[in-house]
C-alpha positions as a LaTeX table, in Angstrom:
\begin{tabular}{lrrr}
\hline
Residue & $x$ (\AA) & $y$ (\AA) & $z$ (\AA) \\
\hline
Unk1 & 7.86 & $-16.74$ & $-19.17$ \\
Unk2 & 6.06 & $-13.57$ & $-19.86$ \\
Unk3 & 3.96 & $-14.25$ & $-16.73$ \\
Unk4 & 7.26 & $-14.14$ & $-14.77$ \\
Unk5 & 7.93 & $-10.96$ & $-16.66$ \\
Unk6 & 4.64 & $-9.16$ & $-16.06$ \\
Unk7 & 4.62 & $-10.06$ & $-12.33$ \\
Unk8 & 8.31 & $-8.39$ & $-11.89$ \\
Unk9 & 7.38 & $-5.24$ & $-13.51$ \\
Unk10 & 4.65 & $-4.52$ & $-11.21$ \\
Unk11 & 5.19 & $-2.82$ & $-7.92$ \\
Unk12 & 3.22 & $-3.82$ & $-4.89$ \\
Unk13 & 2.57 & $-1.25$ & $-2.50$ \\
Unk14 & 4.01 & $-1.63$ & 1.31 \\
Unk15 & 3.57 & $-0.65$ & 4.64 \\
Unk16 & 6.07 & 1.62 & 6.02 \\
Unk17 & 6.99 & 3.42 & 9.03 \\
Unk18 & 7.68 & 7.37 & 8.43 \\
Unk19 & 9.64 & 8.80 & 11.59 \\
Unk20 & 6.61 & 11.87 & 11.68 \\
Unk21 & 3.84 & 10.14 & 10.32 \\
Unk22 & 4.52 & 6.42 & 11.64 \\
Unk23 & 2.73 & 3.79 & 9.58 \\
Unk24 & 2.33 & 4.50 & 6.14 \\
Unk25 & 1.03 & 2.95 & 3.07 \\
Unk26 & 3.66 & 3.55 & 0.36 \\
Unk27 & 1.83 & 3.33 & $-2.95$ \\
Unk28 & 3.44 & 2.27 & $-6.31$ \\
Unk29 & 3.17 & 5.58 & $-7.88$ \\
Unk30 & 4.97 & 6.91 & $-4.76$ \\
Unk31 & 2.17 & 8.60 & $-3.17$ \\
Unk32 & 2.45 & 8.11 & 0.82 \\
Unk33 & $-1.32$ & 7.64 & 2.41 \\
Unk34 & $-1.06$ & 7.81 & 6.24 \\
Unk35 & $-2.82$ & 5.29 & 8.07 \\
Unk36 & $-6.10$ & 6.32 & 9.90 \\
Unk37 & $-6.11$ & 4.56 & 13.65 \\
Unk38 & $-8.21$ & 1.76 & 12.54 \\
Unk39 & $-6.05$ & 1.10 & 10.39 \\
Unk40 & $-3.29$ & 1.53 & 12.05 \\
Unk41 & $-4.55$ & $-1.40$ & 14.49 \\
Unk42 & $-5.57$ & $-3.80$ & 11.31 \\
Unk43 & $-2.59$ & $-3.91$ & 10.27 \\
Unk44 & $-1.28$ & $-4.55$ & 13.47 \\
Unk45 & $-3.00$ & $-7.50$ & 14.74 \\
Unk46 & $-2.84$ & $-9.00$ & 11.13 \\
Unk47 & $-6.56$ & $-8.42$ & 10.03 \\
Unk48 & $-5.56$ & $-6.58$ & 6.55 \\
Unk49 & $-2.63$ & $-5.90$ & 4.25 \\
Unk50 & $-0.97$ & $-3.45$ & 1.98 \\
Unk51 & $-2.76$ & $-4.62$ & $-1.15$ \\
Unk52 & $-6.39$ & $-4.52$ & 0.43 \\
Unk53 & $-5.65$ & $-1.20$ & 1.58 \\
Unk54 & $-4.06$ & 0.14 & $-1.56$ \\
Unk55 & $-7.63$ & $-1.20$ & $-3.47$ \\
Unk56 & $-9.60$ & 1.82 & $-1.14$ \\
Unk57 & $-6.97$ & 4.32 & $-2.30$ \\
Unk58 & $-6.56$ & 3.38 & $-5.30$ \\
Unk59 & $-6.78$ & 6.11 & $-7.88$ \\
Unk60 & $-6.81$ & 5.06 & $-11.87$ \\
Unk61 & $-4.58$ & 7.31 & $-14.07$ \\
Unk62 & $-7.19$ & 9.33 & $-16.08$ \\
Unk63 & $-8.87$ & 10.59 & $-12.74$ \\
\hline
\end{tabular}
């Protein structure tokens, strides 16, 4: 049960669409990254996701 617990309190980041920026990745912390092109078109034709991407921007706490 605490599993179940854990897995709700964390937040997943998503891909968004901004009306200026278009795609966006909306991180957990509520930073917005914008997409580059690349990945713009990865995410398009399926090749990667919002938590692959969030790993590159990731940024721990203390930095």
């Amino acid at each position: 049960m605490s599993d179940a617990t854990q897995a709700r309190e964390y937040q997943e980041s998503r891909i968004e669409d901004e009306p200026i920026l278009g795609p966006v990745l909306a991180m957990p912390d509520g930073r917005i990254q914008p997409l580059t092109w690349m990945e713009r078109l990865m995410v398009r034709l399926h090749l990667t996701n919002a938590k692959a991407l969030e790993a590159r921007y990731f940024k721990p706490v203390s930095a």
